[in-house]
DRENDO-1510 file (C-alpha; in Angstrom, 1 decimal, always signed):
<recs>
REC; n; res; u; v; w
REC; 1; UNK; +58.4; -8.9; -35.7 .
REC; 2; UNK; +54.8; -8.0; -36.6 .
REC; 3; UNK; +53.6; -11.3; -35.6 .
REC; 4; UNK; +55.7; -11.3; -32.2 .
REC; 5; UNK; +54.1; -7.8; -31.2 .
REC; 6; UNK; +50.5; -9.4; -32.0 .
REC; 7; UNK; +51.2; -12.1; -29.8 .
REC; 8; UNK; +52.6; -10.1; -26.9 .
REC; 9; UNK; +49.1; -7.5; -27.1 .
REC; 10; UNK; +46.8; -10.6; -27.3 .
REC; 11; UNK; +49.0; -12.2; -24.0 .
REC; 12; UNK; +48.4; -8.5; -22.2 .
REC; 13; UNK; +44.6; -8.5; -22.9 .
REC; 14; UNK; +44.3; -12.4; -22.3 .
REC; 15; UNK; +45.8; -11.9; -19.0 .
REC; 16; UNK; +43.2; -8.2; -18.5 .
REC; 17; UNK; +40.6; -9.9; -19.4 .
REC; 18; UNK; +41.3; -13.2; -17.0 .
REC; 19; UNK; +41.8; -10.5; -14.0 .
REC; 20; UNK; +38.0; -8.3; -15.0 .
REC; 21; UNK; +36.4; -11.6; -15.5 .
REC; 22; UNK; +37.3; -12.7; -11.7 .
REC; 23; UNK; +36.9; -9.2; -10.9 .
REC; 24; UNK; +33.4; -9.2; -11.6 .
REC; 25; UNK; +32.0; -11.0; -8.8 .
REC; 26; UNK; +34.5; -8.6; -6.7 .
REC; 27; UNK; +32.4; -5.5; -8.7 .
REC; 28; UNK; +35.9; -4.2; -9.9 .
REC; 29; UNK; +35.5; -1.7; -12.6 .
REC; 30; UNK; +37.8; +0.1; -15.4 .
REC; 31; UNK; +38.1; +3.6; -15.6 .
REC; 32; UNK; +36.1; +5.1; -18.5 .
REC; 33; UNK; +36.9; +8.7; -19.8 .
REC; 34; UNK; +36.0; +11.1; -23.2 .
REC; 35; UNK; +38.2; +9.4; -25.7 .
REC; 36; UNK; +38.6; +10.2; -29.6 .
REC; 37; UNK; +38.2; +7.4; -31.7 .
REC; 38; UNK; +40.0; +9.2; -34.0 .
REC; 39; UNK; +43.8; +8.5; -32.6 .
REC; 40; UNK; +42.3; +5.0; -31.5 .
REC; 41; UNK; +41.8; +4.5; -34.8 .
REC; 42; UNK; +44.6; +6.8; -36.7 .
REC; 43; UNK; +47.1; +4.0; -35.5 .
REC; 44; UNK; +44.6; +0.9; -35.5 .
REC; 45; UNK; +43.4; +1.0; -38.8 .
REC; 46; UNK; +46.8; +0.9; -40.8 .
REC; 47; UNK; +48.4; -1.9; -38.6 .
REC; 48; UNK; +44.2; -4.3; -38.9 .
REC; 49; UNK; +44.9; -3.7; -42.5 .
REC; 50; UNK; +48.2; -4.9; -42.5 .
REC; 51; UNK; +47.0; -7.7; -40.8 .
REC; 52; UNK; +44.4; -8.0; -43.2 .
REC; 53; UNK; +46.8; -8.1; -46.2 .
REC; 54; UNK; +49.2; -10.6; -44.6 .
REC; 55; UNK; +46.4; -13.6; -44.5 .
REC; 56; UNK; +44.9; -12.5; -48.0 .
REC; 57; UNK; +41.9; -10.1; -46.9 .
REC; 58; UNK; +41.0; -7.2; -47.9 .
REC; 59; UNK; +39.5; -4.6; -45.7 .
REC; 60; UNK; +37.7; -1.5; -46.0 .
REC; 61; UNK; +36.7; +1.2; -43.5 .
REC; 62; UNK; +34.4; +3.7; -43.3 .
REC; 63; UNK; +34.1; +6.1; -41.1 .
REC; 64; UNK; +32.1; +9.4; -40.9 .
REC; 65; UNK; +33.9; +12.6; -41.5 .
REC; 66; UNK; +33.6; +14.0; -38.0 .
REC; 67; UNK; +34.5; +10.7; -35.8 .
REC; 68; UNK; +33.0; +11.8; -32.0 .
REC; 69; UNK; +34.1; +11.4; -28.6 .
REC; 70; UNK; +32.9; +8.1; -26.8 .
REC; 71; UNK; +33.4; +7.2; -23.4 .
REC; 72; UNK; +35.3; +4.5; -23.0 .
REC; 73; UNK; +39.2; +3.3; -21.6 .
REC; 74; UNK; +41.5; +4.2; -24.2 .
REC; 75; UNK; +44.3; +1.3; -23.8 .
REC; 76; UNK; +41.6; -1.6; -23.2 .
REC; 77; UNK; +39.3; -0.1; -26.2 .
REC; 78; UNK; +42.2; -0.1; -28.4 .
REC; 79; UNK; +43.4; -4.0; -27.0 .
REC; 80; UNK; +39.6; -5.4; -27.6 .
REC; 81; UNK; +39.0; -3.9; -30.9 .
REC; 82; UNK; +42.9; -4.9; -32.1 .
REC; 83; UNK; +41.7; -8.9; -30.5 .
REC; 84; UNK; +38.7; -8.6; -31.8 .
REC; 85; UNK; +39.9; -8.0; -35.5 .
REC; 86; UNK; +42.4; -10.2; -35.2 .
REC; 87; UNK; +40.2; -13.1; -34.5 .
REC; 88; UNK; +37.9; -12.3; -37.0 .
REC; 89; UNK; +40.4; -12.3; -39.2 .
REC; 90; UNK; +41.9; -15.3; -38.4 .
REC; 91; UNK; +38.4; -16.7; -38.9 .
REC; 92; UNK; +38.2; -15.9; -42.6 .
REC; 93; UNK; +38.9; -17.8; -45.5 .
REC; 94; UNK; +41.8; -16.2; -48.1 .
REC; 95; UNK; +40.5; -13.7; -50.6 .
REC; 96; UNK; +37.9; -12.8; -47.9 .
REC; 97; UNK; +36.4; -9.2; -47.9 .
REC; 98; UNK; +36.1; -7.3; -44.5 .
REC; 99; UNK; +33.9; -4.3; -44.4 .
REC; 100; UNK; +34.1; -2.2; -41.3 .
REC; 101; UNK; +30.9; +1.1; -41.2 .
REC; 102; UNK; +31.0; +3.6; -38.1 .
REC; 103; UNK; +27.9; +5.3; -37.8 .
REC; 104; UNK; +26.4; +7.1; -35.3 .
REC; 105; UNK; +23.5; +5.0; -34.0 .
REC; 106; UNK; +21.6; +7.8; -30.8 .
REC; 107; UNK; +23.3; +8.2; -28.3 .
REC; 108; UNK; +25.8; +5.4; -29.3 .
REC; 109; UNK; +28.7; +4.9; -31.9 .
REC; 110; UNK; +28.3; +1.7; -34.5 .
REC; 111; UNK; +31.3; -0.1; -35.4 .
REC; 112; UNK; +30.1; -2.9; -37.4 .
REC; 113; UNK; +32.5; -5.8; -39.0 .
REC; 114; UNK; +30.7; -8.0; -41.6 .
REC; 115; UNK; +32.4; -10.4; -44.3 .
REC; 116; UNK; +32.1; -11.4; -47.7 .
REC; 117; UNK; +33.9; -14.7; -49.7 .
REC; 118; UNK; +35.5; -13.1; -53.0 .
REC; 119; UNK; +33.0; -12.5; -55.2 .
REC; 120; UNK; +35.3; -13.9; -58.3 .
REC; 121; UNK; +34.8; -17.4; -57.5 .
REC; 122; UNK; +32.0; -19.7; -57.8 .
REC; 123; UNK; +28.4; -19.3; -56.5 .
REC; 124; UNK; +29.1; -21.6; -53.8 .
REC; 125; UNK; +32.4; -20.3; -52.9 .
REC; 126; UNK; +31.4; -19.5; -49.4 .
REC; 127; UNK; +30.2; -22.4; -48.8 .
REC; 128; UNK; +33.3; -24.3; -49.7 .
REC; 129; UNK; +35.2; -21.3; -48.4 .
REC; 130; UNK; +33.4; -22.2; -44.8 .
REC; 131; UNK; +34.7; -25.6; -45.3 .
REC; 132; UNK; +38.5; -25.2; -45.6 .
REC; 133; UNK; +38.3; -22.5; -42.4 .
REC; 134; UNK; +40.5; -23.0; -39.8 .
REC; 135; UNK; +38.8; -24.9; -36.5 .
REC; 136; UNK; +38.6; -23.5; -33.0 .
REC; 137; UNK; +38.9; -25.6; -29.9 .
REC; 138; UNK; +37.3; -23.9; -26.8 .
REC; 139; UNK; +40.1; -24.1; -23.9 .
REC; 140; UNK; +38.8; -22.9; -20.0 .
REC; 141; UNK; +35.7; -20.6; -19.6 .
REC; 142; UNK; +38.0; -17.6; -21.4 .
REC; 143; UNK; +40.2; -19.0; -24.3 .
REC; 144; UNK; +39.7; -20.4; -27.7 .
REC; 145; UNK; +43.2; -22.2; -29.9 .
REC; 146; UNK; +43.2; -22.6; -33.1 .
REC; 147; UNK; +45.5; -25.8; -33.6 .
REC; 148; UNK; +46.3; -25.2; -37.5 .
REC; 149; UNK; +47.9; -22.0; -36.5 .
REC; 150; UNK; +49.1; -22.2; -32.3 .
REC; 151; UNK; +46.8; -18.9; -32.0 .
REC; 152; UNK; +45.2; -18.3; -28.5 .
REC; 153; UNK; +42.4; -15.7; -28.4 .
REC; 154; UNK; +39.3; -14.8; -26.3 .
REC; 155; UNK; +36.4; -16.5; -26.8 .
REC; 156; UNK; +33.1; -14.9; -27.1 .
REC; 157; UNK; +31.2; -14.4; -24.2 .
REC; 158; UNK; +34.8; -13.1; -22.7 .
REC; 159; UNK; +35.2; -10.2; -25.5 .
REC; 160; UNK; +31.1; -9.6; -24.6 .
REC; 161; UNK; +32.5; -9.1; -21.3 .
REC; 162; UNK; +34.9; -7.3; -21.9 .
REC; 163; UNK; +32.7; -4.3; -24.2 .
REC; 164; UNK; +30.1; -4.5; -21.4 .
REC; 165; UNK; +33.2; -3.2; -18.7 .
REC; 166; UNK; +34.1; -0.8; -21.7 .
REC; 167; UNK; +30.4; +0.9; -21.1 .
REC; 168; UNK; +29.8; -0.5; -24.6 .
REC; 169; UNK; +27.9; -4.0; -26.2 .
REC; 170; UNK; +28.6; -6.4; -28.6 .
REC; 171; UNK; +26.4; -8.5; -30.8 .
REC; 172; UNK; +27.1; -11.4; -32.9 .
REC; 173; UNK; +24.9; -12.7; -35.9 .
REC; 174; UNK; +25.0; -14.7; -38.7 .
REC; 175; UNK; +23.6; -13.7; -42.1 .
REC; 176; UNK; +23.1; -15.8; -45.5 .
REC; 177; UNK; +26.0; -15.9; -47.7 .
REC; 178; UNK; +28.1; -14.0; -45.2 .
REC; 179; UNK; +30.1; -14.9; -42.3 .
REC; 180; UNK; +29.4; -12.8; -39.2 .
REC; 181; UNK; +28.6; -10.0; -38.6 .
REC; 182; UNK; +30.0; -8.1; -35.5 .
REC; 183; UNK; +28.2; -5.1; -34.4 .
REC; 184; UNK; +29.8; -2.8; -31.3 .
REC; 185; UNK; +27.6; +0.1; -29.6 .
REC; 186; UNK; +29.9; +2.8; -27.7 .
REC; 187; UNK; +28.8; +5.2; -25.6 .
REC; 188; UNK; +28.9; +8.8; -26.7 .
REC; 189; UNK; +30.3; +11.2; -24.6 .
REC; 190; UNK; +27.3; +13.7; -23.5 .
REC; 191; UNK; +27.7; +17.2; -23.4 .
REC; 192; UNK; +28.4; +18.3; -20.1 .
REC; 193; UNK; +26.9; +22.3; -21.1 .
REC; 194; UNK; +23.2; +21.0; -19.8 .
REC; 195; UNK; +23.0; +20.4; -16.2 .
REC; 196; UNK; +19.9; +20.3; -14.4 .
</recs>
């Protein structure tokens, strides 16, 4: 059921994200609003952990006690962030550790996503982790499958894309002993009480 429901959200934002990436030479635009990441991430968090738990990761979130109001589109947020775990999941090897710190960075929110191998194996467990990974065949200018497992999902640049629409950015990098690391910036919403 779980894994029907996944499928369906990552069909809807597969086919948004088709439709904004055309859109973009037509200068088509979403509509961003005040949103709290809070509810976004009251019924996100317990479903990416579930998802976590059912391909034997762990994951860990941390979040600030007052969570602030960004501006953003609620349902596509929610979608991207939701695709966006669930590939980096996917990506992992078993026994995996996920590790996901919201800060505030400015005038911006930080959501960053970094990995670790499970520390109880060997010394060069990542590396032979890295090895038994699943593989990822690029398919079009927007998709990437993952043969092993049938799973369609967005590639990169696409889910760039698609946080740059958002008002928001995304950066990829890769760090020693460590998988990636996926940082997100949001917009914070700016009080509206000064006015020039």
């Amino acid at each position: 059921d779980h894994e029907c429901t996944e499928q369906i959200n990552r069909m809807e934002l597969i086919f948004r994200a088709a439709e904004l990436e055309t859109a973009v030479v037509k200068q088509t635009s979403v509509n961003l609003t005040s949103i709290s990441l809070a509810q976004i991430f009251g019924q996100s968090i317990p479903r990416w952990q579930k998802q976590a738990q059912r391909r034997d990761l762990t994951l860990d979130v941390i979040l600030p006690q007052q969570l602030p109001t960004v501006v953003s589109n609620p349902n596509l947020l929610e979608q991207v962030l939701t695709g966006l775990m669930e590939s980096f999941t996917r990506s992992l090897p078993t026994g995996s550790h996920i590790q996901l710190d919201v800060t505030p960075a400015g005038n911006q929110l930080k959501l960053q996503f970094q990995s670790q191998a499970d520390p109880s194996k060997a010394a060069n467990s990542w590396e032979n982790a890295q090895a038994s990974c699943p593989t990822v065949k690029s398919i079009g200018q927007l998709l990437m499958f993952q043969p092993e497992t049938g799973s369609l999902s967005l590639n990169l640049n696409v889910t760039k894309n698609l946080f740059q629409v958002l008002g928001g950015k995304l950066i990829v990098r890769q760090r020693p002993q460590e998988r990636e690391v996926m940082t997100i910036f949001l917009p914070l919403e700016v009080s509206q009480s000064v006015r020039c």
